[in-house]
Every structure is written in C-alpha cells, then in structure tokens.
KEDO-425515 format. One record per residue: x, y, z of N, C-alpha, C, O, CB in turn. Coordinates in pm, 1 decimal. Glycine has a CB too. Layout:
% KEDO-425515
NODE     n.c1     n.c2     n.c3    ca.c1    ca.c2    ca.c3     c.c1     c.c2     c.c3     o.c1     o.c2     o.c3    cb.c1    cb.c2    cb.c3
NODE        X        Y        Z        X        Y        Z        X        Y        Z        X        Y        Z        X        Y        Z
...
% end
This chain:
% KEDO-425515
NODE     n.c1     n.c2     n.c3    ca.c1    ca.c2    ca.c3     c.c1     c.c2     c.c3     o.c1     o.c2     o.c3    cb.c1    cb.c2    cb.c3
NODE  -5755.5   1374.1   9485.8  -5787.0   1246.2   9424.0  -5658.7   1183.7   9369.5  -5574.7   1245.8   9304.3  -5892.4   1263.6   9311.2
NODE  -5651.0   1035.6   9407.6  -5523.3    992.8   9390.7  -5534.9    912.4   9159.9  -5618.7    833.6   9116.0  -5494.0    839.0   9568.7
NODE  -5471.8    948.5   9117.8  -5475.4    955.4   8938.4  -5390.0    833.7   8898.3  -5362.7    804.6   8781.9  -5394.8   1115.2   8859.0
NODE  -5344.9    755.3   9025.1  -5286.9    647.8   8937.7  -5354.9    526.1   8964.7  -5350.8    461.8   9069.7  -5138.2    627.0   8957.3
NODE  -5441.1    490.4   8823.1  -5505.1    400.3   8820.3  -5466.1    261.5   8770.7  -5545.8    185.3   8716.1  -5586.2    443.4   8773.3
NODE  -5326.8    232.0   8795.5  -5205.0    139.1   8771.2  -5216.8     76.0   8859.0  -5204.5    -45.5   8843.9  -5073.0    181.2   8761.0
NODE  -5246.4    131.5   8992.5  -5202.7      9.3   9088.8  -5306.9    -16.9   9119.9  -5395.1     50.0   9066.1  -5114.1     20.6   9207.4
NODE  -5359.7   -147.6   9241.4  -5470.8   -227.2   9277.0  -5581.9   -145.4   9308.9  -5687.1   -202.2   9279.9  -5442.0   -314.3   9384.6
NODE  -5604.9     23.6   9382.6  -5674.2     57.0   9456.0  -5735.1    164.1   9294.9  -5854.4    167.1   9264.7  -5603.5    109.3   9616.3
NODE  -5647.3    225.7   9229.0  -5671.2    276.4   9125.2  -5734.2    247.4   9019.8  -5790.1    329.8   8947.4  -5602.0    297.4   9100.4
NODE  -5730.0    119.9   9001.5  -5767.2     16.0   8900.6  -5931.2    -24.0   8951.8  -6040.6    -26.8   8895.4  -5645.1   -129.0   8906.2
NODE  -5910.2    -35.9   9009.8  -6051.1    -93.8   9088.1  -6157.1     85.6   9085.2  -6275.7     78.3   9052.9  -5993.0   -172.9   9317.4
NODE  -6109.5    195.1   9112.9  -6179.4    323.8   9104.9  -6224.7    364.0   8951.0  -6287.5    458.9   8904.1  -6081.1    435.7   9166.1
NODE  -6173.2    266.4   8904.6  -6164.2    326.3   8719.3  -6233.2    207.1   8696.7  -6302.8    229.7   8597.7  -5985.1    349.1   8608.4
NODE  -6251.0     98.9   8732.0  -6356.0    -35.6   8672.5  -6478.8     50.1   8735.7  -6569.6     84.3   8659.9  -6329.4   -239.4   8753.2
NODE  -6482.3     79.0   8848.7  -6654.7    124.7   8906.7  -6665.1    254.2   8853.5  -6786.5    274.9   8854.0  -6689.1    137.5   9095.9
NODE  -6602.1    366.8   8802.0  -6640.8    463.9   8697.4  -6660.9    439.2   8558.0  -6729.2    520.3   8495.4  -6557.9    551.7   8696.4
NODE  -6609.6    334.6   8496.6  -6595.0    290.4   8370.2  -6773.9    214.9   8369.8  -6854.4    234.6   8278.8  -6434.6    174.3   8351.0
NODE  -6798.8    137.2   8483.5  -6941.8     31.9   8473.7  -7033.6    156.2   8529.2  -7138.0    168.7   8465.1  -6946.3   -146.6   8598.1
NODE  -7020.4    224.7   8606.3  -7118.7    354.7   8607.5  -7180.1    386.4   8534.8  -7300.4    373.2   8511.9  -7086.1    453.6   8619.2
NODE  -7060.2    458.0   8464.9  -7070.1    555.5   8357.3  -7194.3    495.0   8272.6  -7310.0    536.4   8278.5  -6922.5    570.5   8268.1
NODE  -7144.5    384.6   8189.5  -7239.2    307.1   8087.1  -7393.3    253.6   8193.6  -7511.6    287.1   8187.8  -7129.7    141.3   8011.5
NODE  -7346.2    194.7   8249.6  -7479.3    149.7   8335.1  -7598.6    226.2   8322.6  -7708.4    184.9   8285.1  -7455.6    152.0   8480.9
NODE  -7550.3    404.0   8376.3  -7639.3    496.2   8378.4  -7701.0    537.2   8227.3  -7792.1    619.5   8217.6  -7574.9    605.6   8449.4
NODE  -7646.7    476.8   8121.4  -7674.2    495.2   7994.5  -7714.5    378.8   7928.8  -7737.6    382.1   7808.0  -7574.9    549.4   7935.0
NODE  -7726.6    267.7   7999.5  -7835.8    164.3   7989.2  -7758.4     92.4   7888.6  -7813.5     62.2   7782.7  -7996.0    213.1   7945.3
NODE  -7634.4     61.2   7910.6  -7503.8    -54.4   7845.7  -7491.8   -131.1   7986.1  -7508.9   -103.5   8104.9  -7312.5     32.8   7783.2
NODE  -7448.3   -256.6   7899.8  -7398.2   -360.8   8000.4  -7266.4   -362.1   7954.1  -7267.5   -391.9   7834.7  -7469.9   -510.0   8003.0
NODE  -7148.2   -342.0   7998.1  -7016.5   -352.1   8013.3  -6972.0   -414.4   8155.6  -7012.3   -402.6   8271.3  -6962.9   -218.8   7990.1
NODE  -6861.6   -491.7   8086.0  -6770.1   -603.7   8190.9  -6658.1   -556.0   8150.3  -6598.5   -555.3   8042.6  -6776.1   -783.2   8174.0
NODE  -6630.0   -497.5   8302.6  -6504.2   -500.9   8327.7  -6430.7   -593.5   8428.2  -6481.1   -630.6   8534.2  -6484.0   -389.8   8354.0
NODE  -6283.9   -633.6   8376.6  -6201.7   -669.0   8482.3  -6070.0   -633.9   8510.2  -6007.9   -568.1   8426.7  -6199.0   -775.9   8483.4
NODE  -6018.5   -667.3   8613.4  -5893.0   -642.2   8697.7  -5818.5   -757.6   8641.4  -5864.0   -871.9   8636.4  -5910.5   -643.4   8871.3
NODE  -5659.9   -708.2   8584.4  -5586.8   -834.7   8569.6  -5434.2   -787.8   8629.9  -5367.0   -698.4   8578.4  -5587.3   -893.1   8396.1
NODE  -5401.8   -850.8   8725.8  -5305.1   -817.6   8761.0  -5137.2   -849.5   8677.6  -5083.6   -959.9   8686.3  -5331.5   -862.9   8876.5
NODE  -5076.3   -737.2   8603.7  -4991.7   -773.3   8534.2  -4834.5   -823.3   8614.4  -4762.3   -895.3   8545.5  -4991.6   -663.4   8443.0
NODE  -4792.8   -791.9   8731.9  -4737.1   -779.4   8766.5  -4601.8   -675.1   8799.2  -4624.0   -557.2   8771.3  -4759.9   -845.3   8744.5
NODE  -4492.4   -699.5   8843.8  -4376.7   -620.9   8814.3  -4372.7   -536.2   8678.9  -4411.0   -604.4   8583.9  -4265.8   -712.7   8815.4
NODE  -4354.4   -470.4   8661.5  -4283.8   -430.6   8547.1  -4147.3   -289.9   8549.2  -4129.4   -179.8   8601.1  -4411.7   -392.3   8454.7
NODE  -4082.2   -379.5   8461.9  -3937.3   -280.2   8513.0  -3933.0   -144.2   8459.9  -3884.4    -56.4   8531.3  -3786.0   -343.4   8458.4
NODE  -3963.0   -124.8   8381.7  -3981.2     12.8   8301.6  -4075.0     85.8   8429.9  -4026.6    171.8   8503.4  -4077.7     -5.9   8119.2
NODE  -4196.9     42.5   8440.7  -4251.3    145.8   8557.6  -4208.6    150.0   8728.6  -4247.6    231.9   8811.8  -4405.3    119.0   8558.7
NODE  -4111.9     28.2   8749.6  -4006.0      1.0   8869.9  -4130.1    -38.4   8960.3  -4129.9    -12.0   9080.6  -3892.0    149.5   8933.3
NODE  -4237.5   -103.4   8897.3  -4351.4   -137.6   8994.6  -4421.7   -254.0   8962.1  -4387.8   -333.2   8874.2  -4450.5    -32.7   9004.1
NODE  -4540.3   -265.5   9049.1  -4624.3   -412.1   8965.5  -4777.2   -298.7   8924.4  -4840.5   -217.9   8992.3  -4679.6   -611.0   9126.1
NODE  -4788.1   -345.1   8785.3  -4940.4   -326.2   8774.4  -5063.7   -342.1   8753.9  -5084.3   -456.2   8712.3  -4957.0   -296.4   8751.5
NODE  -5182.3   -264.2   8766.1  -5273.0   -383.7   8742.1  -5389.9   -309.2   8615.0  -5449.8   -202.1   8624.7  -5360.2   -440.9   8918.0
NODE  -5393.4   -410.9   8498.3  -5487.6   -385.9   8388.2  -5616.2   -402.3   8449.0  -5667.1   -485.0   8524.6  -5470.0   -478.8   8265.2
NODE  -5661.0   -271.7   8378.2  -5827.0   -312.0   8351.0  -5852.4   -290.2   8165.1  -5821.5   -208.0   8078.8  -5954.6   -170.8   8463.1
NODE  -5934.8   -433.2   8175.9  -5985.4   -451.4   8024.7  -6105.4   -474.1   8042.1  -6151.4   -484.0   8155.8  -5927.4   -560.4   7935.4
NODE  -6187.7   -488.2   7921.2  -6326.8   -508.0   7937.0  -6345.9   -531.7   7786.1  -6257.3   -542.1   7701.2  -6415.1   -382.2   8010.6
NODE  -6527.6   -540.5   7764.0  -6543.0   -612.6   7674.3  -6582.6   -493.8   7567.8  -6633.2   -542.3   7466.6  -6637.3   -729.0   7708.3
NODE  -6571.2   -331.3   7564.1  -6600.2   -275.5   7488.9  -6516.3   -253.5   7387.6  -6393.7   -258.7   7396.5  -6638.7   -201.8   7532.0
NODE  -6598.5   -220.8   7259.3  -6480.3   -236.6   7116.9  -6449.9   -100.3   7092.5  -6556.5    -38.8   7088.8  -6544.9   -311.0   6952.6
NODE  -6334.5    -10.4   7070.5  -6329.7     92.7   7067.6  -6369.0    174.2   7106.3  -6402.4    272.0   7039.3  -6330.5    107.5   7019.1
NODE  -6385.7    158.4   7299.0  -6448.7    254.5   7386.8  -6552.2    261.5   7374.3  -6606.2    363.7   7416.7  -6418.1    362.9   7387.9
NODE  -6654.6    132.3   7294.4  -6788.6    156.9   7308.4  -6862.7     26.0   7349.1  -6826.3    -79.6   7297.3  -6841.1    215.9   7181.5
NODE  -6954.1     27.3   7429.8  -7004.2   -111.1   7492.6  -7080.5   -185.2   7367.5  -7155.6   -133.9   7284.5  -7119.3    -85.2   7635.8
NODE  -7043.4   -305.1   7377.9  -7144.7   -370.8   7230.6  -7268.5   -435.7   7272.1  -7316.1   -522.3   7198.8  -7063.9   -503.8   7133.7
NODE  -7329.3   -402.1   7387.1  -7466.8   -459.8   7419.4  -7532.1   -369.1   7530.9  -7456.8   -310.2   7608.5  -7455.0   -618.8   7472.0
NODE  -7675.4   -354.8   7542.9  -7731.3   -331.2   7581.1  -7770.0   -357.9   7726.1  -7774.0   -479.6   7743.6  -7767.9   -342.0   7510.4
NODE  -7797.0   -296.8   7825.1  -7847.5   -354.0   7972.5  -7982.4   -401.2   7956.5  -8049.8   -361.4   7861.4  -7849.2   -240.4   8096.0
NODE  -8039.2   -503.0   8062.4  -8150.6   -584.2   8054.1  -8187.8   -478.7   8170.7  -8122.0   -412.3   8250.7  -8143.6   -764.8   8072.5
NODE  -8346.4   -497.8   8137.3  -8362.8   -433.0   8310.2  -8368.9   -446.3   8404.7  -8403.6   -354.6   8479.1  -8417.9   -392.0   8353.8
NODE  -8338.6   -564.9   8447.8  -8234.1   -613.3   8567.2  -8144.8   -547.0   8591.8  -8135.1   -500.5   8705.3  -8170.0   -723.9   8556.2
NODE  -8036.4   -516.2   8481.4  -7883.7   -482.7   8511.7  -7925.4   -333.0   8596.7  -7880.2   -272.8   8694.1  -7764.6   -461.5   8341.6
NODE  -8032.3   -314.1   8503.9  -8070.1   -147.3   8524.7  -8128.5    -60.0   8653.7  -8098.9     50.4   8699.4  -8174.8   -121.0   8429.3
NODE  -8210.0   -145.7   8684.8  -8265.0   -176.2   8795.0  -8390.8   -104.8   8867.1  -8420.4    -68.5   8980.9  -8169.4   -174.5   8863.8
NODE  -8478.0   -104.5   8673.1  -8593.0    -53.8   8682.2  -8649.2    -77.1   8630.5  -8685.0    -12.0   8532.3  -8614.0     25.2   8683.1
NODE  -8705.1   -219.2   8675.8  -8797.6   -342.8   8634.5  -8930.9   -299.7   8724.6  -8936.2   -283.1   8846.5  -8723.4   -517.0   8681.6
NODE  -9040.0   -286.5   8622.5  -9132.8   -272.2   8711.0  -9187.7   -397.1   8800.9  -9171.9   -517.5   8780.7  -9227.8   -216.8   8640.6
NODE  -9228.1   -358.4   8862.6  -9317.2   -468.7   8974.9  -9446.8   -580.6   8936.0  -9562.2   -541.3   8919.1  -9395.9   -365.8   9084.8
NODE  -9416.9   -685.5   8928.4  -9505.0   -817.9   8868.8  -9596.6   -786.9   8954.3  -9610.7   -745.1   9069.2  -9450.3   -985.7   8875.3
NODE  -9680.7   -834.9   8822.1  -9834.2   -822.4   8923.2  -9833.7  -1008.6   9007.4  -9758.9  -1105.5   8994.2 -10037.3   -790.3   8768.6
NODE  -9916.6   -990.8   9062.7  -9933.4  -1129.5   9133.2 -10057.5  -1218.5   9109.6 -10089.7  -1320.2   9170.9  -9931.5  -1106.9   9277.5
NODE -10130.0  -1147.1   8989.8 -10212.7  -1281.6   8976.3 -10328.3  -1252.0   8969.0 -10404.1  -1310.9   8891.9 -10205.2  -1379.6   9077.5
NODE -10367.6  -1152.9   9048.7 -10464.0  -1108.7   9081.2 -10561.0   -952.8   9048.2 -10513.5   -839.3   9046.8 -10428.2  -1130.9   9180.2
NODE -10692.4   -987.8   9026.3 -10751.6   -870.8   8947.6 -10776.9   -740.8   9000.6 -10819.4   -752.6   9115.5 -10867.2   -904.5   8901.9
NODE -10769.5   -637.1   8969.3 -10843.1   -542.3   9090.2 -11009.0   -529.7   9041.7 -11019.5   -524.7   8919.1 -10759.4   -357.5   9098.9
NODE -11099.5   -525.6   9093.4 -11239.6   -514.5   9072.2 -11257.4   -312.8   9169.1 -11232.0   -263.5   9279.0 -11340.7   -698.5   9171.3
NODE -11310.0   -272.2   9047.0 -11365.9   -155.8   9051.5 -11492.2   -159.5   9105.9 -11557.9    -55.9   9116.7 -11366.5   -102.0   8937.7
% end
C-alpha cells in the first residue's frame, strides 16, 4: 500500500477512508481535495485534504439518505386483510 497521501492519488484514498469511516457511523462529513501546489521544502507539489470536522470529529449527523437506509414509501395504498 502506497502511504503517501500528499500527492493527488493519495489524497483522494484518504478523503474516501476519512467519508467511510464516519458514513458507516452515521456522520455526514465533507471532505475536500485542495491542491497546494509546489512546495520546496518537500521538492514536490501537494495536495491538502480538509474537511469540515472540528477536532477530528464530524459536527453533524447523516440523514438517511446520506445513509442509505431509508425505508421504502408506501404508495398510497391500503392492504385489506
């Protein structure tokens, strides 16, 4: 497994483990990709991921949409026994 999550392909493996992770624990977290560019100290370009959690913790809840275990609408109609 490649561990540098600095560059474009890394960054992007750590946003879809980061929205997993919480997802499966019924948080809605946004993450994004910001590409910082060059930087000389690391002799490379890199790319941030930030998001909207406050001290590593998501501040809202998933809808069950996000979740994606919304039960099934009824349609209207009665069942007769």
């Amino acid at each position: 497994m490649d561990h540098d999550f600095c560059n474009v392909d890394g960054a992007r493996r750590l946003k879809q483990r980061i929205e997993e992770y919480w997802r499966e624990r019924g948080y809605a977290v946004e993450v994004k990709l910001v590409e910082a560019g060059f930087v000389a100290a690391m002799r490379s370009a890199r790319t941030d991921v930030r998001s909207d959690m406050v001290n590593g913790f998501p501040t809202k809840r998933a809808s069950a949409n996000d979740r994606g275990d919304e039960r099934p609408r009824s349609r209207g109609l009665m069942e007769v026994a």
